[in-house]
N, CA, C and O atoms as a GROMACS GRO file, in nm:
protein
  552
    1UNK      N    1  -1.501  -0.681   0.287
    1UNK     CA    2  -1.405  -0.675   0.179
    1UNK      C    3  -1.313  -0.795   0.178
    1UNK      O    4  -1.208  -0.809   0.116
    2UNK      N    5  -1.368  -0.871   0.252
    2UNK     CA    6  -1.240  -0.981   0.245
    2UNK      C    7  -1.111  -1.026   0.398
    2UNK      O    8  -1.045  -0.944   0.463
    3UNK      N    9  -1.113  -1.124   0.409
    3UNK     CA   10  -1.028  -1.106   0.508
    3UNK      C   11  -0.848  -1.074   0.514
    3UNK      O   12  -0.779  -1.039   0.610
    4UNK      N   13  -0.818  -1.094   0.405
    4UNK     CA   14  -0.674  -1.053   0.366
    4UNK      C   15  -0.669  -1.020   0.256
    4UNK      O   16  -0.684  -1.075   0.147
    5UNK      N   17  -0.627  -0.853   0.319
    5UNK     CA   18  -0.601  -0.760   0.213
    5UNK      C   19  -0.448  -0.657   0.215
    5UNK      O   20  -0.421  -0.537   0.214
    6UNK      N   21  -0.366  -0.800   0.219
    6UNK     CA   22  -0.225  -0.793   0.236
    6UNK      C   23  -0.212  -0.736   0.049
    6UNK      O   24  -0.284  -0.756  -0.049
    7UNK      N   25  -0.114  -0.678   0.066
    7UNK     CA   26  -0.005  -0.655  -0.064
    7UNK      C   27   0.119  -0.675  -0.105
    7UNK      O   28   0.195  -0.673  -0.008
    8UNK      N   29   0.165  -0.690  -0.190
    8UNK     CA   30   0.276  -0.770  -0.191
    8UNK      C   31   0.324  -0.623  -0.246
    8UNK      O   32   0.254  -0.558  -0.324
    9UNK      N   33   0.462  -0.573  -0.195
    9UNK     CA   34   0.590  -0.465  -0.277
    9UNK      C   35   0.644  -0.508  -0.374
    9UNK      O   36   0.679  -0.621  -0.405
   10UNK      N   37   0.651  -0.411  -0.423
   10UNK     CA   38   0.712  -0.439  -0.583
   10UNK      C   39   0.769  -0.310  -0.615
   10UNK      O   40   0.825  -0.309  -0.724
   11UNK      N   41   0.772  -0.210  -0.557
   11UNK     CA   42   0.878  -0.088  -0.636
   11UNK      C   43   0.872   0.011  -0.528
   11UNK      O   44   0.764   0.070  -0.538
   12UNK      N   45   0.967   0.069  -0.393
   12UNK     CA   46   0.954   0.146  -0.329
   12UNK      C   47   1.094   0.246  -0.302
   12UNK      O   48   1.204   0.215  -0.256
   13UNK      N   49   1.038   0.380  -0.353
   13UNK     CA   50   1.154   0.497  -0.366
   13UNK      C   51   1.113   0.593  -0.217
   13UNK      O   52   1.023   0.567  -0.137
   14UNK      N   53   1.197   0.692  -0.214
   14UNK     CA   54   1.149   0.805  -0.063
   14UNK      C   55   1.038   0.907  -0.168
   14UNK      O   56   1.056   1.027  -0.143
   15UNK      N   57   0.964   0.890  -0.243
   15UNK     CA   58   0.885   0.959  -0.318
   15UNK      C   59   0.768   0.904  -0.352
   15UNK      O   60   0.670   0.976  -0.368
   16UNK      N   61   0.761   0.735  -0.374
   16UNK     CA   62   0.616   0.658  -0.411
   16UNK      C   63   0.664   0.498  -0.360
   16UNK      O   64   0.774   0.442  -0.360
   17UNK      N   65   0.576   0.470  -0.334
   17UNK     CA   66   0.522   0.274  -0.288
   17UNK      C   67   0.418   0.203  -0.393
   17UNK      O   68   0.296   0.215  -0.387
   18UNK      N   69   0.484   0.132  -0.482
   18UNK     CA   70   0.360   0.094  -0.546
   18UNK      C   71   0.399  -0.083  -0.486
   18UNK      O   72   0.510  -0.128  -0.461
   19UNK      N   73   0.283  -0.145  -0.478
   19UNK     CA   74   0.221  -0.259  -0.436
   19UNK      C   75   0.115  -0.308  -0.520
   19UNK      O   76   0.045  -0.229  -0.583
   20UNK      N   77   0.100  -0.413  -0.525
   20UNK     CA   78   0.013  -0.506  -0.598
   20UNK      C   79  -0.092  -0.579  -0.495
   20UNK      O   80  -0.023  -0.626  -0.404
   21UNK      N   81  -0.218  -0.606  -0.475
   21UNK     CA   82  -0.315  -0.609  -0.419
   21UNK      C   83  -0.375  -0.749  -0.508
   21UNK      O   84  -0.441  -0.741  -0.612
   22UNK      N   85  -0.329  -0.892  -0.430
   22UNK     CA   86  -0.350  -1.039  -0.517
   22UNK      C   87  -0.507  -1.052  -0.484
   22UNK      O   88  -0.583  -1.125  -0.546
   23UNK      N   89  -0.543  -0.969  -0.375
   23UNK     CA   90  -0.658  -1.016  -0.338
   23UNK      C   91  -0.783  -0.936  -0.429
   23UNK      O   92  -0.870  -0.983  -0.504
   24UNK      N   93  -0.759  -0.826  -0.396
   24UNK     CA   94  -0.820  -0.719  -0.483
   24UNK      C   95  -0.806  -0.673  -0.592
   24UNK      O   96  -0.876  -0.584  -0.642
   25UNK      N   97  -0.689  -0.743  -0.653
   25UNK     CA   98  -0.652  -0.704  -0.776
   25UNK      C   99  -0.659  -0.618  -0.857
   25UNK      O  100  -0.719  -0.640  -0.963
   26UNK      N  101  -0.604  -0.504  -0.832
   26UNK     CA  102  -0.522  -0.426  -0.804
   26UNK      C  103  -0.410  -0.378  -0.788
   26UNK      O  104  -0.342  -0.470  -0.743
   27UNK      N  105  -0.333  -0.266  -0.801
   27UNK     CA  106  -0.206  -0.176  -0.778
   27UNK      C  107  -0.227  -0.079  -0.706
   27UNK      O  108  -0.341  -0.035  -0.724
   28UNK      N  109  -0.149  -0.007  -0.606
   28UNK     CA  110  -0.196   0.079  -0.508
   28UNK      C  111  -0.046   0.141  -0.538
   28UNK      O  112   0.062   0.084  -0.520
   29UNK      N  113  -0.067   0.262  -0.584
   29UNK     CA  114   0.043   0.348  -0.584
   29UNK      C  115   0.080   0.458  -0.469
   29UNK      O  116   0.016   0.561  -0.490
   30UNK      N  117   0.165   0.466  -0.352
   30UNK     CA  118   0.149   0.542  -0.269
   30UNK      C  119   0.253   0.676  -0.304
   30UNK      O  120   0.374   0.672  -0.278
   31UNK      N  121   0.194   0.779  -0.360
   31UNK     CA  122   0.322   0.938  -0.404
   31UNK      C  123   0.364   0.981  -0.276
   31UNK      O  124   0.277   0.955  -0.192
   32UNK      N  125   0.485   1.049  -0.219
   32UNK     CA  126   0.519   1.071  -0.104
   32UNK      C  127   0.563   1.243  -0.168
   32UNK      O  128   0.554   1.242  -0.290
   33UNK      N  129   0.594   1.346  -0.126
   33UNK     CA  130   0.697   1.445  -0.138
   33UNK      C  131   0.692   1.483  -0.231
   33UNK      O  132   0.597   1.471  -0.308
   34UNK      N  133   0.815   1.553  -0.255
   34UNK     CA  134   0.815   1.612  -0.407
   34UNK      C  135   0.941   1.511  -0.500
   34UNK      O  136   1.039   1.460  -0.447
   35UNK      N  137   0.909   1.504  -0.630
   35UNK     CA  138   1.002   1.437  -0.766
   35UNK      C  139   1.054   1.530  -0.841
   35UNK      O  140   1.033   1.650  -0.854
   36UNK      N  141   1.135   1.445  -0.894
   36UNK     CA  142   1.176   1.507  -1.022
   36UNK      C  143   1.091   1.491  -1.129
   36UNK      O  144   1.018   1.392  -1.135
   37UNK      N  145   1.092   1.573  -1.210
   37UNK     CA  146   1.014   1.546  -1.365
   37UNK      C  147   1.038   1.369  -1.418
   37UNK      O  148   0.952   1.284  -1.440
   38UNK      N  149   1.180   1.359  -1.426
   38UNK     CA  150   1.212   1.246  -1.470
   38UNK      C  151   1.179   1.136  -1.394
   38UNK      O  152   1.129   1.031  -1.435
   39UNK      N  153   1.213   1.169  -1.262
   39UNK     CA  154   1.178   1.036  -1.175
   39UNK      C  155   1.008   1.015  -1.184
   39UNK      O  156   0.972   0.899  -1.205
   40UNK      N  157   0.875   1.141  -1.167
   40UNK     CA  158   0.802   1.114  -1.211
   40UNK      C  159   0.791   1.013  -1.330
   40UNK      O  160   0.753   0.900  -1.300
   41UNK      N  161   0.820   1.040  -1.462
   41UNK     CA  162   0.782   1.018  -1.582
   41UNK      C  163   0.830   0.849  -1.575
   41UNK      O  164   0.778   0.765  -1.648
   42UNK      N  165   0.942   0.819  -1.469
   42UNK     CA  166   0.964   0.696  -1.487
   42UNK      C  167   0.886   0.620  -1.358
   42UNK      O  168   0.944   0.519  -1.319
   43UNK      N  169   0.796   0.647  -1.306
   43UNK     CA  170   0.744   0.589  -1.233
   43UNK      C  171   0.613   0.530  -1.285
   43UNK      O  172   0.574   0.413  -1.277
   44UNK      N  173   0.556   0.631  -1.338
   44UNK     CA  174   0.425   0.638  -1.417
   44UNK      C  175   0.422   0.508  -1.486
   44UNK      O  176   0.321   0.441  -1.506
   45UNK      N  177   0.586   0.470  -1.532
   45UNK     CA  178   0.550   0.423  -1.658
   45UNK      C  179   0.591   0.316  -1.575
   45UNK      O  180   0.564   0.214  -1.638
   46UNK      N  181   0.646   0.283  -1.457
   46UNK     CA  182   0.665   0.146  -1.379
   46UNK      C  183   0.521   0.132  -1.335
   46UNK      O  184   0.500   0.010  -1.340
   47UNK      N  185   0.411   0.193  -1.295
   47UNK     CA  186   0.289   0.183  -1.258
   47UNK      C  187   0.221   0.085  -1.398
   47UNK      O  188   0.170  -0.026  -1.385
   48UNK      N  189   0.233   0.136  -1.488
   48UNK     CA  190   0.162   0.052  -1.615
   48UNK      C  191   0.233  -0.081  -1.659
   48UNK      O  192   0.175  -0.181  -1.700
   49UNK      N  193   0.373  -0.064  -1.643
   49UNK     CA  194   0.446  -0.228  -1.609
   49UNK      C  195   0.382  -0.307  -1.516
   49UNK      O  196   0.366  -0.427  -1.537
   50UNK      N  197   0.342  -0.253  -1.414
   50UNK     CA  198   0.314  -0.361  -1.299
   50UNK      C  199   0.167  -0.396  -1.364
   50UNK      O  200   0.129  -0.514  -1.366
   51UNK      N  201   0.088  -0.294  -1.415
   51UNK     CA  202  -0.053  -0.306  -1.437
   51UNK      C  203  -0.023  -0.462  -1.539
   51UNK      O  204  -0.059  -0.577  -1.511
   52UNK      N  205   0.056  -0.414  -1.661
   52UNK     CA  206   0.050  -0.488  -1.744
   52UNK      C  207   0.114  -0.652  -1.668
   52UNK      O  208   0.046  -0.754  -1.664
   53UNK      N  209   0.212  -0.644  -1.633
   53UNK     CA  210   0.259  -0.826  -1.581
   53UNK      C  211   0.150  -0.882  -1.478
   53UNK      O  212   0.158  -1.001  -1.448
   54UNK      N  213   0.061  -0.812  -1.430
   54UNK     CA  214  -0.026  -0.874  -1.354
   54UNK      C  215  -0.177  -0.871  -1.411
   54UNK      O  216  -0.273  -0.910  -1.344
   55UNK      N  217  -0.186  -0.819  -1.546
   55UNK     CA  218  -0.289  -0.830  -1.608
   55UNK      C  219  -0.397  -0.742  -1.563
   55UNK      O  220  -0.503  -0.804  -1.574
   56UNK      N  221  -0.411  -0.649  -1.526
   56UNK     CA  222  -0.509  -0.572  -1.464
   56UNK      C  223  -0.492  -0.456  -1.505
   56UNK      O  224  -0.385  -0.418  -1.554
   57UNK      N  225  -0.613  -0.370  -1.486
   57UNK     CA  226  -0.679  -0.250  -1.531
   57UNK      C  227  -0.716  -0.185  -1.442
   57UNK      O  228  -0.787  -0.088  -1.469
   58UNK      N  229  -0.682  -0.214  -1.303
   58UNK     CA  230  -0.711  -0.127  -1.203
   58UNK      C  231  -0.615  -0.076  -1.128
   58UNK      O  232  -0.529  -0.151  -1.083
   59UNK      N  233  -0.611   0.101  -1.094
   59UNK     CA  234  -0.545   0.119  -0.978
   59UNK      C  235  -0.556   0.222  -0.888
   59UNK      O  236  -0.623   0.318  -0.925
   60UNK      N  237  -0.515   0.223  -0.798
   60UNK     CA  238  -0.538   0.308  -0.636
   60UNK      C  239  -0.410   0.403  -0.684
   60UNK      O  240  -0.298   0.362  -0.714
   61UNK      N  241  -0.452   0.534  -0.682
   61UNK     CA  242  -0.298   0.623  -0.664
   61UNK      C  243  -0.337   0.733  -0.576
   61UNK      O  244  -0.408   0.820  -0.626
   62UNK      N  245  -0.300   0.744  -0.448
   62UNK     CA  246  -0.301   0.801  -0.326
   62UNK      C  247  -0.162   0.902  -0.355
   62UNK      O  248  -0.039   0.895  -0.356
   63UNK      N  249  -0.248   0.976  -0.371
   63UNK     CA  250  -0.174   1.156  -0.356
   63UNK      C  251  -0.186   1.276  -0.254
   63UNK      O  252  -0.164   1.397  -0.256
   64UNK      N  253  -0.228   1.187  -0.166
   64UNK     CA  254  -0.250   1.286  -0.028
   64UNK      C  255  -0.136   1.334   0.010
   64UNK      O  256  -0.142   1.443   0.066
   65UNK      N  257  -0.037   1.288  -0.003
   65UNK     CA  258   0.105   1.290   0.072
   65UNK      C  259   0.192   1.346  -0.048
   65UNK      O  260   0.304   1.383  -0.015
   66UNK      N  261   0.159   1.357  -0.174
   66UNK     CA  262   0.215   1.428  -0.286
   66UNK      C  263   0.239   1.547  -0.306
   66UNK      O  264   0.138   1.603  -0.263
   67UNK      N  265   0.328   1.648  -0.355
   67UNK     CA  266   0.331   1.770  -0.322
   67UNK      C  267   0.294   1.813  -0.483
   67UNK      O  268   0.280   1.935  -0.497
   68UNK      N  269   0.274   1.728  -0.611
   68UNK     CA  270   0.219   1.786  -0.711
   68UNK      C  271   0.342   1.735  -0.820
   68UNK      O  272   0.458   1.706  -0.790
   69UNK      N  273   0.277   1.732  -0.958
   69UNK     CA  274   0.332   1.756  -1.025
   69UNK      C  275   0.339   1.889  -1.178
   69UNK      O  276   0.253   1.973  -1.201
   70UNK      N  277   0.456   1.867  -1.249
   70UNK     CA  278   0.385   1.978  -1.348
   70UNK      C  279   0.302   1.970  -1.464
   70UNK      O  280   0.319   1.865  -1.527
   71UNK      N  281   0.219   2.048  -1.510
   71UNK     CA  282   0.128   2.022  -1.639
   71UNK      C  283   0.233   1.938  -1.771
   71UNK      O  284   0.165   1.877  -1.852
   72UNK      N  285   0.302   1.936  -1.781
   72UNK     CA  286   0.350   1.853  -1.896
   72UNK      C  287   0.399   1.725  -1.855
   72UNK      O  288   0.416   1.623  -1.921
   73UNK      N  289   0.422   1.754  -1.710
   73UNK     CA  290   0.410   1.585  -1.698
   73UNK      C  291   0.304   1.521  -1.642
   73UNK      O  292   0.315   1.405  -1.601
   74UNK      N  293   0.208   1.580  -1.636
   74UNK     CA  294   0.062   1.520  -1.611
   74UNK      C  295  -0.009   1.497  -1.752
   74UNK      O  296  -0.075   1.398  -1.783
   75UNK      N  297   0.022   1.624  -1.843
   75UNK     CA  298   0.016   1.549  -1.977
   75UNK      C  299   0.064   1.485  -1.985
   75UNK      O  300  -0.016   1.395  -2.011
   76UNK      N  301   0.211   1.422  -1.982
   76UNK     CA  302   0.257   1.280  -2.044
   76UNK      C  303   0.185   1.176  -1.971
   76UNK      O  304   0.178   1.065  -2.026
   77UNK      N  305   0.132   1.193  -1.858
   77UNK     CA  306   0.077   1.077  -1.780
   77UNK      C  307  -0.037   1.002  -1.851
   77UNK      O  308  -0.062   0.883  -1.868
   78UNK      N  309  -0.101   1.124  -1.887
   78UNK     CA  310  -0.215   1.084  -1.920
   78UNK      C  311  -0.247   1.045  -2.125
   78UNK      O  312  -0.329   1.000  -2.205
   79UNK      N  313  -0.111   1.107  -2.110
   79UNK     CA  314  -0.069   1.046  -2.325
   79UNK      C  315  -0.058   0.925  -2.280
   79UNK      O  316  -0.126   0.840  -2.337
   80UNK      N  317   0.009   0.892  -2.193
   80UNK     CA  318   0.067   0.737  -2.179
   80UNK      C  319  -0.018   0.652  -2.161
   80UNK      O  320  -0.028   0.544  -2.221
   81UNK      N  321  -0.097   0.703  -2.062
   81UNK     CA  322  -0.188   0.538  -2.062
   81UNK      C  323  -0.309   0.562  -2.126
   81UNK      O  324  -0.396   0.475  -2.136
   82UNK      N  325  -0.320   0.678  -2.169
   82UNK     CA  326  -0.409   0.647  -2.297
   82UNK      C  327  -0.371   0.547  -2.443
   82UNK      O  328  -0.438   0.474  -2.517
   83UNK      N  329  -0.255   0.580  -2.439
   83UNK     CA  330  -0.172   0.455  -2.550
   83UNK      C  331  -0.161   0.320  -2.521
   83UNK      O  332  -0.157   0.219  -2.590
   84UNK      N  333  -0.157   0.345  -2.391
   84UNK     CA  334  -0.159   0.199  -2.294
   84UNK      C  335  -0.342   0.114  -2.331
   84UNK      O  336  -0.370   0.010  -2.392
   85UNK      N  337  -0.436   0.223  -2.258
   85UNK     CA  338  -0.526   0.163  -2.293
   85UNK      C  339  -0.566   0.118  -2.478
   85UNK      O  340  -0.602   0.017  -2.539
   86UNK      N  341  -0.534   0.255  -2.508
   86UNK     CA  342  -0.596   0.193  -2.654
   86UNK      C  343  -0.518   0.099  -2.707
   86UNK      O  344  -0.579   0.022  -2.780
   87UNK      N  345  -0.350   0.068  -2.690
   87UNK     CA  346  -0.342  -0.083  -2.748
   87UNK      C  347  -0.381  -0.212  -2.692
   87UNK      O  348  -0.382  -0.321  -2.748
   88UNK      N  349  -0.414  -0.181  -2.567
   88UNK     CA  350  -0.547  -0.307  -2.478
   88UNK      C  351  -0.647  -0.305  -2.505
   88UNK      O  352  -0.718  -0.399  -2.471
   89UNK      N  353  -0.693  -0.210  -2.572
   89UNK     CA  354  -0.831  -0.242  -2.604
   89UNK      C  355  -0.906  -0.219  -2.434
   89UNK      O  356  -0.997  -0.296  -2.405
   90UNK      N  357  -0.874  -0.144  -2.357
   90UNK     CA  358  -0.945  -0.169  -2.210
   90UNK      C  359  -0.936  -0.002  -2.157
   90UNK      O  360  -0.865   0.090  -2.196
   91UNK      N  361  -1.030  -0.007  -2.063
   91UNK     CA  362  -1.039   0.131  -1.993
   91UNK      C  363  -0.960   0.110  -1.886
   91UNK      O  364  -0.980   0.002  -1.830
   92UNK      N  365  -0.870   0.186  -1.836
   92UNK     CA  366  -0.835   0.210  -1.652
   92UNK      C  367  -0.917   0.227  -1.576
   92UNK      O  368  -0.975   0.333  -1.598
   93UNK      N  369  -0.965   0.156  -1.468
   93UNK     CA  370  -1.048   0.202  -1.327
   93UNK      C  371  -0.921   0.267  -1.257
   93UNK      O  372  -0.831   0.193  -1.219
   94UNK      N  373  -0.910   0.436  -1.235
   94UNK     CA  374  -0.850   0.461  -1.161
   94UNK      C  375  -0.878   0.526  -1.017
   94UNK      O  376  -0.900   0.645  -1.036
   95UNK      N  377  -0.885   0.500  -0.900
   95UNK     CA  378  -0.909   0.568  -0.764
   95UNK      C  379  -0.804   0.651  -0.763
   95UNK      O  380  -0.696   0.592  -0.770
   96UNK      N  381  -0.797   0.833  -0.751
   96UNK     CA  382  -0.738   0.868  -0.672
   96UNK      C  383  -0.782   0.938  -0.490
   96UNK      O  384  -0.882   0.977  -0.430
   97UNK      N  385  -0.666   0.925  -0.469
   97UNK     CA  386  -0.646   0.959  -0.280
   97UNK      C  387  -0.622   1.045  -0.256
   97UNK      O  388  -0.500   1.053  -0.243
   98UNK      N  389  -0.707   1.196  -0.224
   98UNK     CA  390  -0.643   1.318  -0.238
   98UNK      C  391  -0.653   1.327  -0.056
   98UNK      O  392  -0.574   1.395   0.008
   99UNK      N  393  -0.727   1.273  -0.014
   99UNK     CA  394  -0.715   1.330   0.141
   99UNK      C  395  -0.875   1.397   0.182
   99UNK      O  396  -0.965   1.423   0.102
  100UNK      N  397  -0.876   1.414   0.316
  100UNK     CA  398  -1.020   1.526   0.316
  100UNK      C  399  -0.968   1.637   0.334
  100UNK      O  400  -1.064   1.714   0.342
  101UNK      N  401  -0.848   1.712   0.348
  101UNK     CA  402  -0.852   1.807   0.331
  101UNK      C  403  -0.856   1.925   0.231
  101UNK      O  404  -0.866   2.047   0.244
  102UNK      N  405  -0.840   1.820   0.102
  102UNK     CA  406  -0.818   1.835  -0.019
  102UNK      C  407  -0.946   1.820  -0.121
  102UNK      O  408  -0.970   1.860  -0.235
  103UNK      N  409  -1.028   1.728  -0.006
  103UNK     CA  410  -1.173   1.678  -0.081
  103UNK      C  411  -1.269   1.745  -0.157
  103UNK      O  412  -1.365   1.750  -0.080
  104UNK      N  413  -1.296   1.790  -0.244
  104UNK     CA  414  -1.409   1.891  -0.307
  104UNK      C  415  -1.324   1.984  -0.405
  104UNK      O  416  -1.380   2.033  -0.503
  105UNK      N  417  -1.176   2.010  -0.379
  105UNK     CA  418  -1.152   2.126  -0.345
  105UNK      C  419  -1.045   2.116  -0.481
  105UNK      O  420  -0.976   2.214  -0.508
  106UNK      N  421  -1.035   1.973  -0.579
  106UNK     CA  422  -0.950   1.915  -0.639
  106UNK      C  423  -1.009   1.844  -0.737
  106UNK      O  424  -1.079   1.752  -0.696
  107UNK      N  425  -1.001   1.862  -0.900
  107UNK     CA  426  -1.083   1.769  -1.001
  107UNK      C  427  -0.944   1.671  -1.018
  107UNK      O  428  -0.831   1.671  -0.969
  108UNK      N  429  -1.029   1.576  -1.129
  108UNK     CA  430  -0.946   1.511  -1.209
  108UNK      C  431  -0.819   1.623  -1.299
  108UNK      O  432  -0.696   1.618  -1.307
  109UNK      N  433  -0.908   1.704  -1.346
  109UNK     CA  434  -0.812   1.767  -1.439
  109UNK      C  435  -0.705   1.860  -1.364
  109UNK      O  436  -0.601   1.902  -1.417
  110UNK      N  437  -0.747   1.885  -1.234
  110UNK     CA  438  -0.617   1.976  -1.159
  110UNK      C  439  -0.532   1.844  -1.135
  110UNK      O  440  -0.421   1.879  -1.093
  111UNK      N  441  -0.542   1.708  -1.147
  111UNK     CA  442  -0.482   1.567  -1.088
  111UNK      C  443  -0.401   1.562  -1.242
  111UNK      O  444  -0.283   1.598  -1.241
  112UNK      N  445  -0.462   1.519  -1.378
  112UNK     CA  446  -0.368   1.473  -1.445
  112UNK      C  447  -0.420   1.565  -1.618
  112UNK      O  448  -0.397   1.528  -1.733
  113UNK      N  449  -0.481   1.671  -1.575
  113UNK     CA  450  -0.498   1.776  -1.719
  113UNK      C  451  -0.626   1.701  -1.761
  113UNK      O  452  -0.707   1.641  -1.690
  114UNK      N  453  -0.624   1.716  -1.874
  114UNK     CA  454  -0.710   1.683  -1.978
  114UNK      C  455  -0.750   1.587  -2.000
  114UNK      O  456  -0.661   1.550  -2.077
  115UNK      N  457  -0.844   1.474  -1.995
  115UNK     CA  458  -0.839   1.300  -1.973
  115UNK      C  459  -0.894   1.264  -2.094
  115UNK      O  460  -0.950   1.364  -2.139
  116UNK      N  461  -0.904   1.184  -2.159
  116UNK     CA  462  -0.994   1.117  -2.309
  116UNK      C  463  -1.080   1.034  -2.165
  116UNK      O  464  -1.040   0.978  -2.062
  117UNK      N  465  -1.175   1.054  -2.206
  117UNK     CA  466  -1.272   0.945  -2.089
  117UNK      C  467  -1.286   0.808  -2.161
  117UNK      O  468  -1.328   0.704  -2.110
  118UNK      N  469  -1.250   0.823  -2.265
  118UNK     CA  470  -1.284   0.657  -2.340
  118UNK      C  471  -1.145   0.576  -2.284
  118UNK      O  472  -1.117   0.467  -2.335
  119UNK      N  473  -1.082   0.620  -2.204
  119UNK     CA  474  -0.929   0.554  -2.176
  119UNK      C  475  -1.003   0.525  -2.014
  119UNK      O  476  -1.006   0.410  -1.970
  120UNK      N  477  -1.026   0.572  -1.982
  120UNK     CA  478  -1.042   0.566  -1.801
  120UNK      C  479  -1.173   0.542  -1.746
  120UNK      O  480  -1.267   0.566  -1.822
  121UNK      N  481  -1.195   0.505  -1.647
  121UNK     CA  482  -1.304   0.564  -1.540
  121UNK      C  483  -1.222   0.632  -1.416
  121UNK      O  484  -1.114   0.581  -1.389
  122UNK      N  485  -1.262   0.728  -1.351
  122UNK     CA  486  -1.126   0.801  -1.294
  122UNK      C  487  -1.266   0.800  -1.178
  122UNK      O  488  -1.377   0.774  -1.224
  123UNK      N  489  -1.251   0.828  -1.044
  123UNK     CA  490  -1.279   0.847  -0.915
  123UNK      C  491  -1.165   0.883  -0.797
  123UNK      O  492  -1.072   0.820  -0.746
  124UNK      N  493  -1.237   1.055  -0.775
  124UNK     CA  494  -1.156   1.108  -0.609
  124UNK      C  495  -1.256   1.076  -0.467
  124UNK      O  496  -1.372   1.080  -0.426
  125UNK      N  497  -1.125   1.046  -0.430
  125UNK     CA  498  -1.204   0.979  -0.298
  125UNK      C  499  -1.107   1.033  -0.181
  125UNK      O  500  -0.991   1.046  -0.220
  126UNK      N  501  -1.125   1.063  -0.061
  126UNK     CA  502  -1.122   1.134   0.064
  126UNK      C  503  -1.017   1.023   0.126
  126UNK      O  504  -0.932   1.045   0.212
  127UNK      N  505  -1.047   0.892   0.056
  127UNK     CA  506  -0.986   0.806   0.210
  127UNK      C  507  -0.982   0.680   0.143
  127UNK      O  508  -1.062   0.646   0.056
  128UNK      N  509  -0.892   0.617   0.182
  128UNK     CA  510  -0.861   0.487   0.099
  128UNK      C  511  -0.925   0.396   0.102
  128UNK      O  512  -0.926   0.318   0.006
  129UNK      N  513  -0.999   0.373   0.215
  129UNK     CA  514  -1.071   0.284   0.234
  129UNK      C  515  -1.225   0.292   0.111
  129UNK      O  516  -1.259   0.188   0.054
  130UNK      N  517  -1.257   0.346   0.100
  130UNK     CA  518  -1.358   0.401  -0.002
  130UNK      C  519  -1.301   0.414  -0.161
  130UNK      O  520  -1.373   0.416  -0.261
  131UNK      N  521  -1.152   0.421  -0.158
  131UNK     CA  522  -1.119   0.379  -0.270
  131UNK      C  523  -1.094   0.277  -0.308
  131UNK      O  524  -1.070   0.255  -0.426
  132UNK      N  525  -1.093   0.164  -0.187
  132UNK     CA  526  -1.052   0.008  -0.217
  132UNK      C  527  -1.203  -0.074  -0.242
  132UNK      O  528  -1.226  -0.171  -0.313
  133UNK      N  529  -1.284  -0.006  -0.166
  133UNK     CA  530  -1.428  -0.002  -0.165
  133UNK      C  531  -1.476  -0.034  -0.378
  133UNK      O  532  -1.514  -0.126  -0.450
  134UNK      N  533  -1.437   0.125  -0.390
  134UNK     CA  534  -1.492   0.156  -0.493
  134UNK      C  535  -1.405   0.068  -0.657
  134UNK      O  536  -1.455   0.039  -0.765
  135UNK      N  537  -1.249   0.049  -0.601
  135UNK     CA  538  -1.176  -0.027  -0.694
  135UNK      C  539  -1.220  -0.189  -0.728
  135UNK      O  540  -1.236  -0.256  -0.830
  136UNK      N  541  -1.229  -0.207  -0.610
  136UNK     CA  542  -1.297  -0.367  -0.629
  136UNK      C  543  -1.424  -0.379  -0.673
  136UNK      O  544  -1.450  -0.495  -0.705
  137UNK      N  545  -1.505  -0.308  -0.684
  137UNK     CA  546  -1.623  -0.355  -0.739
  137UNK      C  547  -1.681  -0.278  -0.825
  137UNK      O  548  -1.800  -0.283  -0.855
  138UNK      N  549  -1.558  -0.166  -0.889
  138UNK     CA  550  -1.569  -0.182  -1.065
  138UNK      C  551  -1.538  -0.261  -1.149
  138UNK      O  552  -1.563  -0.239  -1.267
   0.00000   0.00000   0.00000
């Protein structure tokens, strides 16, 4: 995969780490605990800022360590960057990180509801490494 696969910080709360990945290009969002609705809803939308100033369509969001959010704000998640994509004209490659204990046991739609698939390619993966795997060489 490369020999440096450093990341550079760019937005870190006691709830999520998102980082930018120059090599892999990429965003790696790390969820910690539990949020607020709001602090959710404004993170989401710092995740698609970073997507957008660095020009990319890909990202890692590791929710192993997440304690969940609620259906209307997983709907807004997923209104949002569907608006996101369709005024790009581009799909999201998204990896999520549910953990193995979580593995099998968890869809997309228990992750963010209802998805338009013409907005995304979405992949759960056990372990990050397999999601950095699988991010880079979509």
């Amino acid at each position: 995969m490369g020999d440096n696969w450093d990341n550079i910080d760019l937005y870190s709360t006691d709830y999520v780490s998102i980082s930018y990945s120059p090599n892999g290009l990429f965003i790696q969002a790390l969820w910690k605990g539990v949020i607020s609705s709001a602090d959710f809803r404004k993170t989401v939308k710092k995740e698609l800022e970073y997507l957008e100033k660095y020009n990319l369509y890909k990202i890692i969001i590791d929710i192993s360590e997440f304690q969940g959010s609620s259906r209307p704000d997983r709907e807004y998640c997923s209104k949002l960057f569907k608006n996101y994509t369709d005024a790009k004209g581009i799909r999201i490659h998204a990896a999520f990180v549910v953990g193995k204990e979580n593995f099998g046991s968890i869809s997309i739609e228990k992750i963010l509801g209802r998805v338009d698939e013409t907005s995304a390619y979405l992949q759960i993966f056990d372990n990050l490494e397999d999601a950095i795997f699988w991010i880079t060489e979509s």
